[in-house]
Structure formats: structure tokens, C-alpha cells
N, C-alpha and C positions, 0 to 999 in steps of 0.2 A: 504494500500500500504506500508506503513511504518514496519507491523508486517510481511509481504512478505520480505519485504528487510531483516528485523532484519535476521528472518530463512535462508533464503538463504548466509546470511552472517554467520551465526554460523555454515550450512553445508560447507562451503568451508575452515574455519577454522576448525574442523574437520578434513575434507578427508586430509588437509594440514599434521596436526599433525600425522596423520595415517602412510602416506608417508612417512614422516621424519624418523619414531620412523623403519619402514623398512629398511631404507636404513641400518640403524645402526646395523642391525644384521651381522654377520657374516657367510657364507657360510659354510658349512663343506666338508672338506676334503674325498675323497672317501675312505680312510682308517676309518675316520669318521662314517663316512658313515654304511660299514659295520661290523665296529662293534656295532651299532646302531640294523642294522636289525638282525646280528648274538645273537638271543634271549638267549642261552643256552652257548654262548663262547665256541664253539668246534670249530673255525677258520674256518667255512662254514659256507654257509648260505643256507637252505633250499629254497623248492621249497612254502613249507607252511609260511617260518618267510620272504622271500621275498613278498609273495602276503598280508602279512597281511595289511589292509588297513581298516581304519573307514568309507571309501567310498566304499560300494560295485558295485559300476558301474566301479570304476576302475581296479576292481582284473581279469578280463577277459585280459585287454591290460597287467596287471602286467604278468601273467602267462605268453603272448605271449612273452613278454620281455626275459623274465627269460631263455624259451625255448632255446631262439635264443642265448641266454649268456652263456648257459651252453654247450661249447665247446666238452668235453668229454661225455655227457651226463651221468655221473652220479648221475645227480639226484638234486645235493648241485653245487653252487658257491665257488669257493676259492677267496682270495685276487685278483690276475690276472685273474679272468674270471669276476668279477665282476665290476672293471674299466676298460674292453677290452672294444672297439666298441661303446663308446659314449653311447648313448641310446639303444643299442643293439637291433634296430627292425627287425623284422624277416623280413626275404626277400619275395616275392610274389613268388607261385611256378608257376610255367613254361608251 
């Protein structure tokens, strides 16, 4: 019972320290932002440097995103299509 307690005490000290060391990050700015995704610094962002993702289950909703952001449909995000529309989800058609 004692070795129970110990562990269970060392995971809540843990997930504690976890939490904390998060809070302490800093947000990025959507300027930030995309020049983060902007891979090549041509002031767009592709439809390819936006979906790239280390999670392939997410690149499906990323592309949907993207669609729905890319205003003009040209293909690329600029600065203002990129912070337009919050989460930019595409709308359900009709």
C-alpha cells in the first residue's frame, strides 16, 4: 500500500510539473505563425507547407481548412487569408 501511495504520489507531481512548464510557453502570433508554415519565404503559404503535418490523420481536416481559407482560390494563403475566419472550417454544402 505504501509503494501504491509513493507512485501515485510521484505521478501527480509529474503531470503537476508538466502543466506548469505549459503554461509558461508563449502563444505565437499569426504573423508567427505563418511564417513558421511559409517553408520557402515567398510571403504564401502553400497548399502543401500548410498541410505538412507529422500526424497524418490530421492532413485530411488540414487540406479542408486550407480550402475554405483560400479566399481567391489561388492555390497559396497570403498574410490576410491566413488569419481570416478563425479556424477557417468549411461550410457544409446545401
Amino acid at each position: 500500500m505504501k509503494a501504491l501511495t509513493t507512485i501515485l504520489a510521484v505521478l501527480a507531481l509529474g503531470t503537476f510539473a508538466v502543466n506548469a512548464q505549459d503554461k509558461g510557453k508563449a502563444k505565437m502570433t499569426p504573423e508567427e505563425a505563418f511564417k513558421k508554415k511559409d517553408a520557402n519565404s515567398d510571403g504564401k503559404v502553400s497548399k502543401e507547407e500548410f498541410t505538412k503535418t507529422k500526424d497524418a490523420t490530421k492532413a485530411d481536416g488540414l487540406a479542408k481548412m486550407f480550402d475554405a481559407k483560400d479566399k481567391n482560390k489561388d492555390g497559396s494563403l497570403d498574410l490576410e487569408e491566413f488569419k481570416a475566419g478563425g479556424k477557417g472550417k468549411a461550410k457544409a454544402p446545401k
